[in-house]
MOPAC internal coordinates of N, CA, C and O (Angstrom, degrees):
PM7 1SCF
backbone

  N    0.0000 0     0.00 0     0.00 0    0    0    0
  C    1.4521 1     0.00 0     0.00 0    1    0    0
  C    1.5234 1   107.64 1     0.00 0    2    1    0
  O    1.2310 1   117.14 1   -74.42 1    3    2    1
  N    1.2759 1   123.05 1   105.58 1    3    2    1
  C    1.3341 1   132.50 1  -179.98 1    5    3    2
  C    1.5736 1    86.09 1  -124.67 1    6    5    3
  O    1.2310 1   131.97 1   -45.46 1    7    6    5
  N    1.8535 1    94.50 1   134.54 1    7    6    5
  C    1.4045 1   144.99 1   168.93 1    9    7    6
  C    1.5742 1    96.16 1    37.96 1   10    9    7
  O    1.2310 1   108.63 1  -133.01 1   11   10    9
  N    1.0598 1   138.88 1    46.99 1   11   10    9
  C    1.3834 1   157.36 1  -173.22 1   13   11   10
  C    1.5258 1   109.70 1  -103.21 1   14   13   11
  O    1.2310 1   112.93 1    92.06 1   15   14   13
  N    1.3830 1   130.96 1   -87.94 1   15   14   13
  C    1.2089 1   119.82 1   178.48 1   17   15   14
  C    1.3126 1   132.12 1   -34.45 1   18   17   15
  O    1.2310 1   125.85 1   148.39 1   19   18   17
  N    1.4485 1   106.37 1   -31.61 1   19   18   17
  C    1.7761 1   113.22 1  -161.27 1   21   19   18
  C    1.1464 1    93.47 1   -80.11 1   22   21   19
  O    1.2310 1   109.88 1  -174.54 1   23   22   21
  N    1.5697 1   136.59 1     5.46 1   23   22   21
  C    1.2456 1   115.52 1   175.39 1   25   23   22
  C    1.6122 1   115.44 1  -117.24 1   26   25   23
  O    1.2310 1   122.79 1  -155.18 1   27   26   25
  N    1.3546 1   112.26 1    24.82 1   27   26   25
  C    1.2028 1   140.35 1  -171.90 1   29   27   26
  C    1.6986 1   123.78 1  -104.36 1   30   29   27
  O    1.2310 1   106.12 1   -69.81 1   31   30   29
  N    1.2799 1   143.38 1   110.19 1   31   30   29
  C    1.4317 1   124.93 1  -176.13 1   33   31   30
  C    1.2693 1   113.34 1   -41.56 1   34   33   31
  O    1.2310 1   115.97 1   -28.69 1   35   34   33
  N    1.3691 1   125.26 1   151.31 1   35   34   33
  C    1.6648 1   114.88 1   163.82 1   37   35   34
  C    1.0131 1   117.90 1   -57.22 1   38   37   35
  O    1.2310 1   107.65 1   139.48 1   39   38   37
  N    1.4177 1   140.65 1   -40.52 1   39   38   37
  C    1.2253 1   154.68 1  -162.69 1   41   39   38
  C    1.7850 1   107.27 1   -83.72 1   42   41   39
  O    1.2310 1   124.21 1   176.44 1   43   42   41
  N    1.1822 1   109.53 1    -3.56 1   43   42   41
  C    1.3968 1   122.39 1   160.32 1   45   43   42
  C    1.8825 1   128.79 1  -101.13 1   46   45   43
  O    1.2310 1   126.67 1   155.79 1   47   46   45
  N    1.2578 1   104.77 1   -24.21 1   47   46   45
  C    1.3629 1   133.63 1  -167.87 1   49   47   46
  C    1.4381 1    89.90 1   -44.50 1   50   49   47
  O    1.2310 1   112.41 1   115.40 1   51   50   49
  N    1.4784 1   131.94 1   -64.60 1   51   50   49
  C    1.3849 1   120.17 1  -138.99 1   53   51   50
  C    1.6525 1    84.52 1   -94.41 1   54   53   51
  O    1.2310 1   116.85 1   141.78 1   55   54   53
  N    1.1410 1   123.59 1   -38.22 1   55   54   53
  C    1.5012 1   102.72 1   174.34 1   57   55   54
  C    1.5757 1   126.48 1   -54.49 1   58   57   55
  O    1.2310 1   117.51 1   154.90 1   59   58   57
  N    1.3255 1   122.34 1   -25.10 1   59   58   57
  C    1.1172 1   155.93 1   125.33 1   61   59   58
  C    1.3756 1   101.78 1    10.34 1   62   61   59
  O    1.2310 1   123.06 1    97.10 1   63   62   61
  N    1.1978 1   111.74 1   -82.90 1   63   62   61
  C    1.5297 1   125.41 1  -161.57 1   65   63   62
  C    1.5129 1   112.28 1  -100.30 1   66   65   63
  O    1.2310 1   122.63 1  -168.96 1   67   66   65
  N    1.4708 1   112.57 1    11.04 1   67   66   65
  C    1.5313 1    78.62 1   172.32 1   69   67   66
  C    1.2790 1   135.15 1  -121.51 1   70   69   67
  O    1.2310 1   134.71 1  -160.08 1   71   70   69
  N    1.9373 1    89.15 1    19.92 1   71   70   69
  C    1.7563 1    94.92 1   155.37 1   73   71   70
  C    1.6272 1   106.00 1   -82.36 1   74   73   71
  O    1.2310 1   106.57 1   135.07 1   75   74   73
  N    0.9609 1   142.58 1   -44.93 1   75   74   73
  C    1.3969 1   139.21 1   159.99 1   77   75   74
  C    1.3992 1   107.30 1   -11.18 1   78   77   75
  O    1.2310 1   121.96 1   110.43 1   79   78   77
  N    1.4551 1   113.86 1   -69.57 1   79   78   77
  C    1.5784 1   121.49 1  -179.81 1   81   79   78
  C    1.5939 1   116.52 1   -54.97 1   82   81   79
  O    1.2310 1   130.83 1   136.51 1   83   82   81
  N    1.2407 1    96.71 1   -43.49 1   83   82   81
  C    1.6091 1   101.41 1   163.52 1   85   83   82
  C    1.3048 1   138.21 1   -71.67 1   86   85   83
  O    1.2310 1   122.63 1   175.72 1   87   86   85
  N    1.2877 1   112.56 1    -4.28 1   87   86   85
  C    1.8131 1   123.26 1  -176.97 1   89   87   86
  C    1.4414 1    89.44 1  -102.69 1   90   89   87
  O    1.2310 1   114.10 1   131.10 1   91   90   89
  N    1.3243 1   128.78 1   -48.90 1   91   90   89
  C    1.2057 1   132.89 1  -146.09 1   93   91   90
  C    1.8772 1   108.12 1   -77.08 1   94   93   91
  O    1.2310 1   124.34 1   -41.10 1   95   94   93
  N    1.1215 1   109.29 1   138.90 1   95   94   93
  C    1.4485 1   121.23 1  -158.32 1   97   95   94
  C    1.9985 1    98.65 1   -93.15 1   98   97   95
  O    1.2310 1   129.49 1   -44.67 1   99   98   97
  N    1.6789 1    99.31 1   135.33 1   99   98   97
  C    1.5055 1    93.00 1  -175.60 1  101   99   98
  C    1.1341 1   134.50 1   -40.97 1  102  101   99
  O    1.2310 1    87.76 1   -23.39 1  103  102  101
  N    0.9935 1   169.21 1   156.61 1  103  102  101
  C    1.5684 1   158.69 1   -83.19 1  105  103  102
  C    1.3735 1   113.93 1   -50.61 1  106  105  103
  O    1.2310 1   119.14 1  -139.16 1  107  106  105
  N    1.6597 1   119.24 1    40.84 1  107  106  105
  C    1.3848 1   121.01 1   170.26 1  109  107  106
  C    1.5937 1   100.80 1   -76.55 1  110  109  107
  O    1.2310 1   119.78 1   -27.37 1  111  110  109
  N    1.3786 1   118.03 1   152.63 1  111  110  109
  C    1.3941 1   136.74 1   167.83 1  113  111  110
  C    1.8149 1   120.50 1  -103.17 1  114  113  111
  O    1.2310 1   131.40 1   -39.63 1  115  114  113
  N    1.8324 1    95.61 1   140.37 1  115  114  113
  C    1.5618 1    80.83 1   172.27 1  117  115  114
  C    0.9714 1   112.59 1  -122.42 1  118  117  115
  O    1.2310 1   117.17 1   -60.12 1  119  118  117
  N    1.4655 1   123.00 1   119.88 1  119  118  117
  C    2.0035 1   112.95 1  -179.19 1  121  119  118
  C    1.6350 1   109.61 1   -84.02 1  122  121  119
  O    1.2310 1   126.12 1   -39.55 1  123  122  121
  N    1.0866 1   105.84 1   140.45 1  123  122  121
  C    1.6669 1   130.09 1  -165.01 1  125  123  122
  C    1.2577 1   108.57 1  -135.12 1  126  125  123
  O    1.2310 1   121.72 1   -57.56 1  127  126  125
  N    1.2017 1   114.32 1   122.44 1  127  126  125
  C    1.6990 1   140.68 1   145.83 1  129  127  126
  C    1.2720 1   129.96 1  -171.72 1  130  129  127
  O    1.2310 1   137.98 1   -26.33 1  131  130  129
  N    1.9051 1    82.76 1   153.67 1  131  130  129
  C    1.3947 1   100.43 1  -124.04 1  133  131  130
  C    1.9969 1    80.37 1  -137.44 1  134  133  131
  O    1.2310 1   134.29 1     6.00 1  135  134  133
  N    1.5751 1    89.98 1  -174.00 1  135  134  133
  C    1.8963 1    93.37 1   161.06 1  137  135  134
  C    1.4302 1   129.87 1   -58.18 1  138  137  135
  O    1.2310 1   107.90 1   -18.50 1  139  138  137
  N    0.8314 1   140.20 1   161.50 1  139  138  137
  C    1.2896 1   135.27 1   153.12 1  141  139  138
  C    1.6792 1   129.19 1  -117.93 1  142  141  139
  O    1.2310 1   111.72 1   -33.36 1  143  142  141
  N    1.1032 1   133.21 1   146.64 1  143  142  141
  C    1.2836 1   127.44 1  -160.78 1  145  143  142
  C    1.5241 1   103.85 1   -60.29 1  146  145  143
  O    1.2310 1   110.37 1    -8.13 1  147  146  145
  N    1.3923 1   135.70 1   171.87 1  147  146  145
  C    1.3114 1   161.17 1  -153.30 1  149  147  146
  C    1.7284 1    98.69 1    -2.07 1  150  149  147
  O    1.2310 1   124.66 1  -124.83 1  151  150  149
  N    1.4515 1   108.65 1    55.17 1  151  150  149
  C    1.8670 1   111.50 1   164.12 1  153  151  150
  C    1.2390 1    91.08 1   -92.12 1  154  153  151
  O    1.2310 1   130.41 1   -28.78 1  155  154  153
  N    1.2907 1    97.53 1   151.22 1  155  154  153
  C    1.3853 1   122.98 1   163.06 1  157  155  154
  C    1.5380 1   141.76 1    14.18 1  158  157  155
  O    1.2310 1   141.53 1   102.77 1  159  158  157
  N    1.4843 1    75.82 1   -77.23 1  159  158  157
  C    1.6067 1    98.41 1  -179.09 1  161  159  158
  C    1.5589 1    97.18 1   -90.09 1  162  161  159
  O    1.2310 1   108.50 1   168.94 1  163  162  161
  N    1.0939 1   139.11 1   -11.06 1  163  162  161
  C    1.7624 1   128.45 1   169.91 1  165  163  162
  C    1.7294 1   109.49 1   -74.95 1  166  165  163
  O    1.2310 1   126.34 1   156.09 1  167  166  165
  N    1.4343 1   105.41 1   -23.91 1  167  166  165
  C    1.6958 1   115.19 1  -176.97 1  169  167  166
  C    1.7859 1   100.05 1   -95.37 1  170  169  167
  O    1.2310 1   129.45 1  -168.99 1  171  170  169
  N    0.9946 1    99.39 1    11.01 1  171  170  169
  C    1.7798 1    92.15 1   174.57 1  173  171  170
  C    1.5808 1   112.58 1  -124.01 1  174  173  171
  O    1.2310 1   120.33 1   166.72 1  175  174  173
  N    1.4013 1   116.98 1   -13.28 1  175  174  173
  C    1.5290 1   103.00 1   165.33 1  177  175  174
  C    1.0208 1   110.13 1   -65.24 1  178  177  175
  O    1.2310 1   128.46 1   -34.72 1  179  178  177
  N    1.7421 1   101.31 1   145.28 1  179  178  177
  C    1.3064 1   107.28 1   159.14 1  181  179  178
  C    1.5365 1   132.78 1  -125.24 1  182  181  179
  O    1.2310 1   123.84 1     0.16 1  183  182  181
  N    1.8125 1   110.24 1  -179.84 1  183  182  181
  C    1.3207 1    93.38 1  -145.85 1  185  183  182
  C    1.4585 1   136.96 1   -43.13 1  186  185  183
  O    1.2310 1   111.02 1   -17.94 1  187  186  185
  N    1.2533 1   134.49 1   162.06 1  187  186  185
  C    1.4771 1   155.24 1  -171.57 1  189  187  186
  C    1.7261 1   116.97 1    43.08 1  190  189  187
  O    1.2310 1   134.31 1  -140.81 1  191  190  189
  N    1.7655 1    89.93 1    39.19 1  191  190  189
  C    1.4294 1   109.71 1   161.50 1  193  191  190
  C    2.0418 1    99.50 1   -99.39 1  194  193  191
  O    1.2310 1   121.15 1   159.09 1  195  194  193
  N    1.2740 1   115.41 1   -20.91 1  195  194  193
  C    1.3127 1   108.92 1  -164.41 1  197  195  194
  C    1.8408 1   106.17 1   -85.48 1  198  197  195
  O    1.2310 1   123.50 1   -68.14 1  199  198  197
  N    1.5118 1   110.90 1   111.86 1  199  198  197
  C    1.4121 1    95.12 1  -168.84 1  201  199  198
  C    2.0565 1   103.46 1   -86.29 1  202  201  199
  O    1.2310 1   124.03 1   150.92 1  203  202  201
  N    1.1758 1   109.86 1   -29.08 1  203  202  201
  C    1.4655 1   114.35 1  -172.86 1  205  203  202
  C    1.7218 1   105.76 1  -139.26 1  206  205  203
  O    1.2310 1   115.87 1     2.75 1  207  206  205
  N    1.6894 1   125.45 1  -177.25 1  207  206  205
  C    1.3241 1   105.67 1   152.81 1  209  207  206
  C    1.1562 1   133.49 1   -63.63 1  210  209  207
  O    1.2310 1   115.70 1   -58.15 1  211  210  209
  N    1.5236 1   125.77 1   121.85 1  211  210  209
  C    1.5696 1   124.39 1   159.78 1  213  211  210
  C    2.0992 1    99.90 1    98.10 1  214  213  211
  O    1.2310 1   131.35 1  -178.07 1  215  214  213
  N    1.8512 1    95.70 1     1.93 1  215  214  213
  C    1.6017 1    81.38 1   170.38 1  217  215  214
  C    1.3008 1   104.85 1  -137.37 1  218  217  215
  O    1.2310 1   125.47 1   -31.60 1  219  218  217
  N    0.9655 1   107.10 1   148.40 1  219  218  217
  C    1.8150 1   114.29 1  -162.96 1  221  219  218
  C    2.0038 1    91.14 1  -137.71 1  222  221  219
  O    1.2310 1   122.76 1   -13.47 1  223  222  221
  N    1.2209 1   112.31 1   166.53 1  223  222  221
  C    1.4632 1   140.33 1   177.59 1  225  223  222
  C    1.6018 1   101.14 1  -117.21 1  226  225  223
  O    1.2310 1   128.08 1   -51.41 1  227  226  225
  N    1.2321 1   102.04 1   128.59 1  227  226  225
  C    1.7292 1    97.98 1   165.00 1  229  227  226
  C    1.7102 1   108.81 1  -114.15 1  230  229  227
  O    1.2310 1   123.34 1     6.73 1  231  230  229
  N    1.1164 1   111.20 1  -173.27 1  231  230  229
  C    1.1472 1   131.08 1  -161.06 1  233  231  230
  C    1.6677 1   113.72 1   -45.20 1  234  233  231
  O    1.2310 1   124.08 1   133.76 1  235  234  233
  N    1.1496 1   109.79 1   -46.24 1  235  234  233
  C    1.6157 1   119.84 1  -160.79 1  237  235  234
  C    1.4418 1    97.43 1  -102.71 1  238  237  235
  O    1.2310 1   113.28 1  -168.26 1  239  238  237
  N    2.1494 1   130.30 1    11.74 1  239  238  237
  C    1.0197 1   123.21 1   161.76 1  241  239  238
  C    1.4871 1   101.73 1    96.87 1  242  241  239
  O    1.2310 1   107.04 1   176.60 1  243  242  241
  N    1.8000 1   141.75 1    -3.40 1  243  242  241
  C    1.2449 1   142.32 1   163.12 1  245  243  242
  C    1.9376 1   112.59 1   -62.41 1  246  245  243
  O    1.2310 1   139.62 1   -32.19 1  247  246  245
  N    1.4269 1    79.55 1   147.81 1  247  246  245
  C    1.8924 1    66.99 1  -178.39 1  249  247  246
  C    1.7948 1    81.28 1   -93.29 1  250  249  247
  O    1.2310 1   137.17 1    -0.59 1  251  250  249
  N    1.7857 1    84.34 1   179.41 1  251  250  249
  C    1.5629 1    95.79 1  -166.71 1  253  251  250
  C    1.7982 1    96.44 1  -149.02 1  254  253  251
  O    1.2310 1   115.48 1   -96.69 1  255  254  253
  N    1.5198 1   126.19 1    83.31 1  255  254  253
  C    1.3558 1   113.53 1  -148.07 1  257  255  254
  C    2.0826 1    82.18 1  -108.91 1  258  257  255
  O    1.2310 1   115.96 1   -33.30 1  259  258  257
  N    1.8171 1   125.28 1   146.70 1  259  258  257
  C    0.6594 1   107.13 1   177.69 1  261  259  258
  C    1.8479 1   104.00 1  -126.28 1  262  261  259
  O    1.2310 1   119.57 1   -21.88 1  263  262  261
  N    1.2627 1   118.42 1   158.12 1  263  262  261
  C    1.5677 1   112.73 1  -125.07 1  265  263  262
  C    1.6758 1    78.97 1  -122.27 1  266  265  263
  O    1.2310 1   123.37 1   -50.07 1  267  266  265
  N    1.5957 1   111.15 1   129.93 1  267  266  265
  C    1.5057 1   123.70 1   155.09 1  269  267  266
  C    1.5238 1   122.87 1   -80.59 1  270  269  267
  O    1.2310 1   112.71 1   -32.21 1  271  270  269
  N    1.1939 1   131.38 1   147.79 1  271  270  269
  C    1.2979 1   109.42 1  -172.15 1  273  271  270
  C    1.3825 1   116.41 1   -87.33 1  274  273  271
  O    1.2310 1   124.39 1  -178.89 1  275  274  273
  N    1.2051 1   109.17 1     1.11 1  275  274  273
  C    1.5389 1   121.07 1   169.98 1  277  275  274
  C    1.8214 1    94.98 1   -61.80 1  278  277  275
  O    1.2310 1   122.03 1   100.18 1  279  278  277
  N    1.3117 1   113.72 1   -79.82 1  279  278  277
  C    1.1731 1   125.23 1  -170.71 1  281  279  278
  C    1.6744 1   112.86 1   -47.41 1  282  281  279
  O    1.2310 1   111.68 1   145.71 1  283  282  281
  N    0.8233 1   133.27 1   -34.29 1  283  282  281
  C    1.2046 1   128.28 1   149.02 1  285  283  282
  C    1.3084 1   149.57 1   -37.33 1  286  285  283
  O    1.2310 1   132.30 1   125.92 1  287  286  285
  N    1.3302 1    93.85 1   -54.08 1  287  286  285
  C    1.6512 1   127.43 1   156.36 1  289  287  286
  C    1.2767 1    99.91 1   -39.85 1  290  289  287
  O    1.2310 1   119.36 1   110.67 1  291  290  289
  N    1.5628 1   118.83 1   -69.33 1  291  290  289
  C    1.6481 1   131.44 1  -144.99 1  293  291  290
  C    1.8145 1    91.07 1   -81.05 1  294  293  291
  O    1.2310 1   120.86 1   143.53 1  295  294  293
  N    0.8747 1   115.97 1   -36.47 1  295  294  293
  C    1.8879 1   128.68 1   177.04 1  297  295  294
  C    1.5053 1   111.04 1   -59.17 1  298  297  295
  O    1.2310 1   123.50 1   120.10 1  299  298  297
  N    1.1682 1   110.89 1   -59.90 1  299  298  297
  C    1.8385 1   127.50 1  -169.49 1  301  299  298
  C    1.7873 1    79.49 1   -48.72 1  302  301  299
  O    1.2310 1   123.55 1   105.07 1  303  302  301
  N    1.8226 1   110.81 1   -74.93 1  303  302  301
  C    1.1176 1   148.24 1  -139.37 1  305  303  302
  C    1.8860 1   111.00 1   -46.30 1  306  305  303
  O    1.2310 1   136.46 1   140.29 1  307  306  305
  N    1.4878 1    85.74 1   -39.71 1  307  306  305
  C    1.9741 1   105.68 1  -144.16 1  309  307  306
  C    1.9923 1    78.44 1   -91.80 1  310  309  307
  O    1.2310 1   115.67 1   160.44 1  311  310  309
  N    1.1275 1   125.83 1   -19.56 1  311  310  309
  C    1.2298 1   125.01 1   169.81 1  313  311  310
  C    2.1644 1   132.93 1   -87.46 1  314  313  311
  O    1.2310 1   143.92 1   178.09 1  315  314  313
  N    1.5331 1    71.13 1    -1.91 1  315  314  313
  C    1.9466 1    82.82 1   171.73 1  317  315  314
  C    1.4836 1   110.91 1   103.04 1  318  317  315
  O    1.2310 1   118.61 1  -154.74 1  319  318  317
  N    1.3619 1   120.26 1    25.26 1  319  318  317
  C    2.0056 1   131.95 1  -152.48 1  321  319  318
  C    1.6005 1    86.16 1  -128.00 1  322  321  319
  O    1.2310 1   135.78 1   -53.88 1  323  322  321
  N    1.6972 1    87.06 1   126.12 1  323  322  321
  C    1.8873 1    84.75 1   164.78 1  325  323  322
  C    1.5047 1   103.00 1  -114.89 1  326  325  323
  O    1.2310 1   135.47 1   -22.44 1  327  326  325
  N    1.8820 1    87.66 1   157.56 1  327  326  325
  C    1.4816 1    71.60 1  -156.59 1  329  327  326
  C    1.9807 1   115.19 1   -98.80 1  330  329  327
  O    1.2310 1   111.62 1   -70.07 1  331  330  329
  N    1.2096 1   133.39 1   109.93 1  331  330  329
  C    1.0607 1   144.65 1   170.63 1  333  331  330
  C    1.2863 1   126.00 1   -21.96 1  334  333  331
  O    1.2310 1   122.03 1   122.76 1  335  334  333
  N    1.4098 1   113.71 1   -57.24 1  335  334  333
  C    1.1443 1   122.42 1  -159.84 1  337  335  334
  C    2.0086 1   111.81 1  -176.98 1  338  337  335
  O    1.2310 1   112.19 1   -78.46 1  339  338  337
  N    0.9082 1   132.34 1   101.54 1  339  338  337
  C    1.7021 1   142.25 1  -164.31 1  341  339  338
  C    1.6221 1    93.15 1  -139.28 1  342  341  339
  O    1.2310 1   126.80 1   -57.10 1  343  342  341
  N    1.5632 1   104.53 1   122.90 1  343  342  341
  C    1.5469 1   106.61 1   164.47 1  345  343  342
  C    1.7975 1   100.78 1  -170.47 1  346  345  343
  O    1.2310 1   127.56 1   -30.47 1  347  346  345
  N    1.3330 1   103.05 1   149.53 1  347  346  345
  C    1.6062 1    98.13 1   171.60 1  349  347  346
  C    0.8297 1   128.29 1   -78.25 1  350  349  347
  O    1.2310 1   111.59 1   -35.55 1  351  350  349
  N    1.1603 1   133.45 1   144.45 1  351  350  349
  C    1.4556 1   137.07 1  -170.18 1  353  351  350
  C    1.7466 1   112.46 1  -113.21 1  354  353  351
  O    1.2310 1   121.01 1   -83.11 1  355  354  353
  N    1.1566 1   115.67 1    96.89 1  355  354  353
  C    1.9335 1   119.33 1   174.66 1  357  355  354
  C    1.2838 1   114.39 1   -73.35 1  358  357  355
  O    1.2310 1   117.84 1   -63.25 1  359  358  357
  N    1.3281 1   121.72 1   116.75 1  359  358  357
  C    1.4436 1   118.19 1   165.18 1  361  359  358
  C    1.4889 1    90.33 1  -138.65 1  362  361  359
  O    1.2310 1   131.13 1   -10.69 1  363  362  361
  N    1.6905 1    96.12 1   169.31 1  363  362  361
  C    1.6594 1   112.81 1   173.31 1  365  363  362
  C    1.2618 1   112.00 1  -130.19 1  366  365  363
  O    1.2310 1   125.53 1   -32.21 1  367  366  365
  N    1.6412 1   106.97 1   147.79 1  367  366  365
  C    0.9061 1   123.00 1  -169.07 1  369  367  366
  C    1.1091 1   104.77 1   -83.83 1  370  369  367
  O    1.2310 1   102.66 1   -11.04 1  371  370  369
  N    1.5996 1   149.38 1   168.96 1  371  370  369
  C    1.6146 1   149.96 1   143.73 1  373  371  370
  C    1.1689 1   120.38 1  -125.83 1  374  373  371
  O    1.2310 1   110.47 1   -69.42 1  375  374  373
  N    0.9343 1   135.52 1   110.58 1  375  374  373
  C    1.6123 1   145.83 1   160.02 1  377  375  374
  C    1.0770 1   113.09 1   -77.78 1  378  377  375
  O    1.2310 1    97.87 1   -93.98 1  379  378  377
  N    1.4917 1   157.10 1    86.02 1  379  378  377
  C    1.6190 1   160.73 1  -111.64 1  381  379  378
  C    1.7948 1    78.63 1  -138.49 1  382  381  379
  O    1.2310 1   120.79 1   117.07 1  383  382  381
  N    1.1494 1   116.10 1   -62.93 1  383  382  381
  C    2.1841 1    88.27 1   170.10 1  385  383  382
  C    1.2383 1   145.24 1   -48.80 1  386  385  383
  O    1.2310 1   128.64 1   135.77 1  387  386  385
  N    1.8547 1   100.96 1   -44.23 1  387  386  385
  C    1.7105 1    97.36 1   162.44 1  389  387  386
  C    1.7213 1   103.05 1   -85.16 1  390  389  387
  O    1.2310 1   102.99 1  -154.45 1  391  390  389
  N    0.9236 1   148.82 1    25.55 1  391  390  389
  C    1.7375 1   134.53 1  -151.46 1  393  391  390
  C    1.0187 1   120.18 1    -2.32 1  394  393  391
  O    1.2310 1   128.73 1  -100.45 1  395  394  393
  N    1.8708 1   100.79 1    79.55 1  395  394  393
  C    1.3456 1    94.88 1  -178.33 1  397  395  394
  C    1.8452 1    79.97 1  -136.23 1  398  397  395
  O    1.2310 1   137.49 1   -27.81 1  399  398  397
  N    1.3817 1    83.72 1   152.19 1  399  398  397
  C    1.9422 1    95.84 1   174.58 1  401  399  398
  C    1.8815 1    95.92 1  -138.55 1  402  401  399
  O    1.2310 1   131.22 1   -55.28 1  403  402  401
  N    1.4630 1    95.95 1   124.72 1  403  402  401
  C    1.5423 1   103.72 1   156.93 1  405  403  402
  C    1.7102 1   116.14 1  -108.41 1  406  405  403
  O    1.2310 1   132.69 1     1.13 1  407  406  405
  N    1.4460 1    93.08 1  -178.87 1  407  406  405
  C    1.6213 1    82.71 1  -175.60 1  409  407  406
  C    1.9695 1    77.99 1  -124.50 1  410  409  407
  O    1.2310 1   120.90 1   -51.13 1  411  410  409
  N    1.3578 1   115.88 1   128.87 1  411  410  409
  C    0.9856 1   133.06 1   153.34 1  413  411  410
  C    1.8383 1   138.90 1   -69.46 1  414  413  411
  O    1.2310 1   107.25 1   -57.52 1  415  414  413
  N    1.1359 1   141.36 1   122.48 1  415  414  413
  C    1.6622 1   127.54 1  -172.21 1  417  415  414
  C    1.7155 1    88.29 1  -127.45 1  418  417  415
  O    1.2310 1   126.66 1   -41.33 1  419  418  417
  N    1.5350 1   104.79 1   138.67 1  419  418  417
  C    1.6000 1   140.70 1   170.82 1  421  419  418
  C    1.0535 1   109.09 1  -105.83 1  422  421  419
  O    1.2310 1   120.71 1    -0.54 1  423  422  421
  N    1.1710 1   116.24 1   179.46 1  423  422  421
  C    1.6646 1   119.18 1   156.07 1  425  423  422
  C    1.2548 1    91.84 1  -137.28 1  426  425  423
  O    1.2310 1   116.67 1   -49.57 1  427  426  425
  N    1.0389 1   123.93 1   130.43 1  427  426  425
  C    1.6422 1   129.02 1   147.14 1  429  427  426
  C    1.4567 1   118.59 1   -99.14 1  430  429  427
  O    1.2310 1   127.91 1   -46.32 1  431  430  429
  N    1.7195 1   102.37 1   133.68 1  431  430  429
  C    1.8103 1    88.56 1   174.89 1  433  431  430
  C    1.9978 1    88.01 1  -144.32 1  434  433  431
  O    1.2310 1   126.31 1     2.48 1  435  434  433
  N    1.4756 1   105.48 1  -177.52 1  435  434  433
  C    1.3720 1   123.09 1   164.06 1  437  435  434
  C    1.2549 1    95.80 1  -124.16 1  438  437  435
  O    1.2310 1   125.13 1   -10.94 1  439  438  437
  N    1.4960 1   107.76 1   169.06 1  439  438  437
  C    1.3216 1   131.15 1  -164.60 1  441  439  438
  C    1.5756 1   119.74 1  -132.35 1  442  441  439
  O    1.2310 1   116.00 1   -54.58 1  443  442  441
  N    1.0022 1   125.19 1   125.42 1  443  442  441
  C    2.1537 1    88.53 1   171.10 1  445  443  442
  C    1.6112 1    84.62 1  -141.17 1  446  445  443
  O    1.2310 1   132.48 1   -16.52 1  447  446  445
  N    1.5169 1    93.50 1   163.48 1  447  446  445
  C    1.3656 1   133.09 1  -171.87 1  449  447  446
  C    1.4214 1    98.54 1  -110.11 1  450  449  447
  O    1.2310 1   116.72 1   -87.63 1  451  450  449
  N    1.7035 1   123.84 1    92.37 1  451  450  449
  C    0.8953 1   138.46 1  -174.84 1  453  451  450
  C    1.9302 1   112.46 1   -43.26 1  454  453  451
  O    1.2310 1   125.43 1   -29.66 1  455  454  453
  N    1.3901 1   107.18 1   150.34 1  455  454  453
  C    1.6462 1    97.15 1  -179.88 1  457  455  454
  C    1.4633 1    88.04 1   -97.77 1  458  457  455
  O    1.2310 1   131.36 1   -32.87 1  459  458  457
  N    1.3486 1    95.68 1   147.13 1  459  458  457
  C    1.0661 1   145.38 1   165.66 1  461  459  458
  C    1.9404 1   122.41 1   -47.00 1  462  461  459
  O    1.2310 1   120.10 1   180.00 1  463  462  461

C-alpha cells in the first residue's frame, strides 16, 4: 500500500483494510508507505486547509491525512496485522532550480497476517 490510506477518512481506515486482511494469505505481508506526521508538505498548509488532527484537504479537494507511528501500529493492529516492522523514514527533497531543499518524513512499515 503506497500513498493509499492518506487519502482515506480516518474513520474509514480500518474498514479500509479489512478486505486486504481478507484476501491476504496467512503469513502474507503488507508493505506500507504512506505520509508521515510534520513532513513537509503537512507544515505548509495553510489555514482552514486542516479539517481534524493529522488531516488536511488540499487544493483540488484530496484528503491528505499524515500518519504517527503510534497510530498505525493501533490501525494495522485493531484489524488482526502484526506489526513487523513501522519506522520513519527522513529524506530530502532538492529542487537545484528554485534552491530549495525540504526535508521530507514517510513512514514505512510491514505488516503480516498472522498464521493461522
Amino acid at each position: 500500500m503506497f500513498f493509499v490510506l492518506s487519502a482515506i477518512p480516518p474513520l474509514e481506515m480500518r474498514k479500509a483494510l479489512q478486505p486486504i486482511y481478507q484476501v491476504l494469505k496467512p503469513g502474507g505481508t503488507v508493505v506500507f508507505r504512506d505520509y508521515g506526521i510534520y513532513d513537509h508538505a503537512m507544515l505548509r498548509f495553510k489555514q482552514g486547509h486542516k479539517l481534524s488532527d493529522n488531516l488536511y484537504v488540499r487544493q483540488d479537494g484530496t484528503l491528505a491525512y499524515y500518519f504517527s507511528l503510534e497510530f498505525l501500529q493501533e490501525l494495522f493492529s485493531s484489524q488482526g496485522f502484526q506489526v513487523v516492522s513501522n519506522e520513519y523514514l527522513f529524506t530530502e527533497t532538492i529542487n537545484r532550480k528554485e534552491k530549495i531543499n525540504v526535508e521530507r518524513v514517510f513512514v514505512q512499515s510491514r505488516f503480516l497476517k498472522k498464521k493461522e
